[in-house]
C-alpha positions in Angstrom: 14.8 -2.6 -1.5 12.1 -5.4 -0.9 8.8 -4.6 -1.4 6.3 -6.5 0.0 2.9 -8.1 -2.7 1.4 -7.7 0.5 0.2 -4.4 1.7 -2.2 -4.0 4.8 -3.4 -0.8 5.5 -4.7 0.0 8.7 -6.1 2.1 11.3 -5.1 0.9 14.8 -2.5 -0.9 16.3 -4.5 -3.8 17.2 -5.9 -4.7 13.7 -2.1 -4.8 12.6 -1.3 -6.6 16.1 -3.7 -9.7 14.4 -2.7 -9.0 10.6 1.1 -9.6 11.4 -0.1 -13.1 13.6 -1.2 -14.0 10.0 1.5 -13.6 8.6 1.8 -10.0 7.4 5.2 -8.3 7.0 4.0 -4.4 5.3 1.8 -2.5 7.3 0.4 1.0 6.4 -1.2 2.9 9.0 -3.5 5.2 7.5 -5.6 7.9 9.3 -7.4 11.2 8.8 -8.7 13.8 10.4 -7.0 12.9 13.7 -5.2 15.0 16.1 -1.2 15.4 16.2 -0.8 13.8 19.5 -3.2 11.1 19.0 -1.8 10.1 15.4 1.4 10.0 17.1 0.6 7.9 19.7 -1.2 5.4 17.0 1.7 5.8 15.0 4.2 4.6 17.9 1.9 1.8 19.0 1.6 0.5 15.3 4.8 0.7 14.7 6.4 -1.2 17.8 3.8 -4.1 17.1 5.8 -4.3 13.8 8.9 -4.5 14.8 7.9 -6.9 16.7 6.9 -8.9 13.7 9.9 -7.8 11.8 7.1 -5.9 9.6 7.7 -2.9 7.1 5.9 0.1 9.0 4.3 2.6 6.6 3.0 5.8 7.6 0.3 7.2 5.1 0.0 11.2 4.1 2.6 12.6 7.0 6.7 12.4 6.0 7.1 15.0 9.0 5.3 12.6 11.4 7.1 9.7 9.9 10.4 11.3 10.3 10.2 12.3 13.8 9.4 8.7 14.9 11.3 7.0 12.5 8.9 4.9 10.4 10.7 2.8 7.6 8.3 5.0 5.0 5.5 7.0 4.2 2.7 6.2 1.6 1.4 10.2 -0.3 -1.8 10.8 -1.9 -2.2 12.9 -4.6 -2.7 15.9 -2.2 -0.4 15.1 0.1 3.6 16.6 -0.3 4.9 15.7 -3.6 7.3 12.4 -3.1 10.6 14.8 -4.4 9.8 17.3 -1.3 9.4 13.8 0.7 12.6 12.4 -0.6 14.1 15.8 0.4 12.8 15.8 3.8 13.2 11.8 4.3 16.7 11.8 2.6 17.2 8.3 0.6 16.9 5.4 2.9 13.1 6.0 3.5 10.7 4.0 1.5 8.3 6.4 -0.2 5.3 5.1 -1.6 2.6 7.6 -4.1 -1.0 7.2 -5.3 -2.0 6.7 -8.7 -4.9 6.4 -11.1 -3.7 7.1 -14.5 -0.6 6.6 -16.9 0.2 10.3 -16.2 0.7 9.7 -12.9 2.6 6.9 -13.1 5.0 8.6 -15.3 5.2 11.3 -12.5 5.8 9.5 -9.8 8.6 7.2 -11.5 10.2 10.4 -12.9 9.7 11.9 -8.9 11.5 8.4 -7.6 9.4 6.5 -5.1 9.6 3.1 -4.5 6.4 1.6 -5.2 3.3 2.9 -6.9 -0.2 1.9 -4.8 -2.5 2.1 -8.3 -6.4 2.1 -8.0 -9.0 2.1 -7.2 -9.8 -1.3 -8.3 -13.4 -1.4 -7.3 -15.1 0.8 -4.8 -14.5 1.5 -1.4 -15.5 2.8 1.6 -12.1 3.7 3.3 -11.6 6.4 0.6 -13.4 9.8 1.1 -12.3 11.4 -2.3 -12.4 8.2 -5.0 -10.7 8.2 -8.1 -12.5 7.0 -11.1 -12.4 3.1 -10.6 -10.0 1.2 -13.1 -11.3 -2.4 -12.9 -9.5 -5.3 -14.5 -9.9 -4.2 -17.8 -8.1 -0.7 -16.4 -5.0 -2.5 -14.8 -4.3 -4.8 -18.1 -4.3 -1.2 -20.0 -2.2 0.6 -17.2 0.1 -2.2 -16.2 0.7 -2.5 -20.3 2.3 0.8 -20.6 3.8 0.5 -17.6 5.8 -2.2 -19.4 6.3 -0.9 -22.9 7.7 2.6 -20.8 10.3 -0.1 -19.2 9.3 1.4 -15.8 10.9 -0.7 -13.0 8.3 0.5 -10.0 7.0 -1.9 -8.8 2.5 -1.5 -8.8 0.1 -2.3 -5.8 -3.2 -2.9 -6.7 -5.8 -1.0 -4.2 -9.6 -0.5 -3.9 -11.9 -3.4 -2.4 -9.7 -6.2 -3.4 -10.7 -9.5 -2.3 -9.2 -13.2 -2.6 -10.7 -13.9 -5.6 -9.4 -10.8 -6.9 -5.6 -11.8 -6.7 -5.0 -14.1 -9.4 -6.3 -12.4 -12.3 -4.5 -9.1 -10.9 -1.2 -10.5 -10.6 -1.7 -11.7 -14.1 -2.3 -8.2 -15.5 1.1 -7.4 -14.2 0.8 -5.9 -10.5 3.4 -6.4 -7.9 0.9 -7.1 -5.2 -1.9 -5.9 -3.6 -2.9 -3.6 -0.9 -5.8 -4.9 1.8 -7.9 -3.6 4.1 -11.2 -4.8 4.6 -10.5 -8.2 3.4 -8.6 -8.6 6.1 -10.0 -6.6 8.8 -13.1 -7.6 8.6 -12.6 -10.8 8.2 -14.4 -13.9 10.8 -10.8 -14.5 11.9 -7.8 -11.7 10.1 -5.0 -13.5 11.1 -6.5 -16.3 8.9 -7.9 -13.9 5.9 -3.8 -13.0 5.9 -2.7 -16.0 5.7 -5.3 -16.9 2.8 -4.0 -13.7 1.2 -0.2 -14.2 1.9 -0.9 -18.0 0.1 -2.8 -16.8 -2.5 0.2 -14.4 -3.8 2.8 -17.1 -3.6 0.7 -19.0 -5.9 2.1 -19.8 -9.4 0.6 -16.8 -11.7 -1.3 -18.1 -15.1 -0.5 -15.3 -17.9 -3.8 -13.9 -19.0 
């Protein structure tokens, strides 16, 4: 299974619409406090813009939602179901994604078998109501440094505020990829911020 460096989370269909004219292939649609029918119906019109695209369509915190309309996966919080029940539910094809913050939970969710770990956050941000204690640079290096000596084969997403300038010195720590969301979205032009994004991680990495 492929998993994208690129990871744009979302919260309408027509922020994804522009993010996969840039160039985006891994969209995560990610929305709270919203009623069944209404999620659903964001969740059908996000995902039919990415198949369109030929994008990865992610739902975040609902594997029942995700089942029923038959999303390729589902991204879990640390609240959320526990990624085994998801895997149960889901069965193996789905892609199941979980939130992380420390070493410990790293170990869990490679011992709980997901997919890819979305580790953070890097910096503050706003489209978090409960934030974790932010890691930084200096907190990915350490991470992403026992994520190797453990011989862990997850691949990490770096979340939390990350901007251009970020991506470099994160993919030399070690990550996978990142995760964006304002960089893109609130971007003069997202389609453009994507591309700059989608460039950006294709670039030759310098080891730290």
């Amino acid at each position: 299974m492929q998993i994208s460096n690129l990871h744009y989370i979302t919260t309408s269909p027509e922020q994804a619409e522009r993010a996969c004219l840039g160039g985006v292939r891994w969209v995560q649609l990610r929305v709270k406090n919203t009623p069944y029918l209404e999620w659903k119906q964001l969740a059908l019109d996000t995902q039919a813009i990415c198949r369109r695209h030929g994008a990865t369509f992610i739902l975040n915190d609902n594997p029942q939602l995700a089942l029923e309309i038959g999303a390729d996966g589902v991204h879990l919080g640390k609240e959320d179901m526990p990624p085994t029940e998801a895997r149960t539910l889901l069965g193996p094809e789905f892609i199941i994604g979980g939130t992380a913050n420390t070493f410990v939970d790293i170990e869990g969710l490679v011992a709980a078998g997901v997919d890819y770990i979305g580790l953070g956050p890097f910096r503050f941000t706003t489209t978090k109501e409960k934030l974790s204690p932010i890691l930084g640079l200096a907190g990915y290096e350490t991470l992403l440094a026992q994520h190797r000596a453990a011989g862990f084969p997850t691949p990490v997403i770096g979340i939390g505020g990350i901007t251009l300038a970020d991506v470099a010195p994160l993919l030399a720590a070690g990550l996978h990829g990142v995760a964006v969301s304002g960089g893109i979205t609130a971007a003069a032009d997202p389609s453009v911020a994507a591309r700059q994004f989608i460039n950006s991680l294709a670039a030759p990495v310098s080891a730290l």
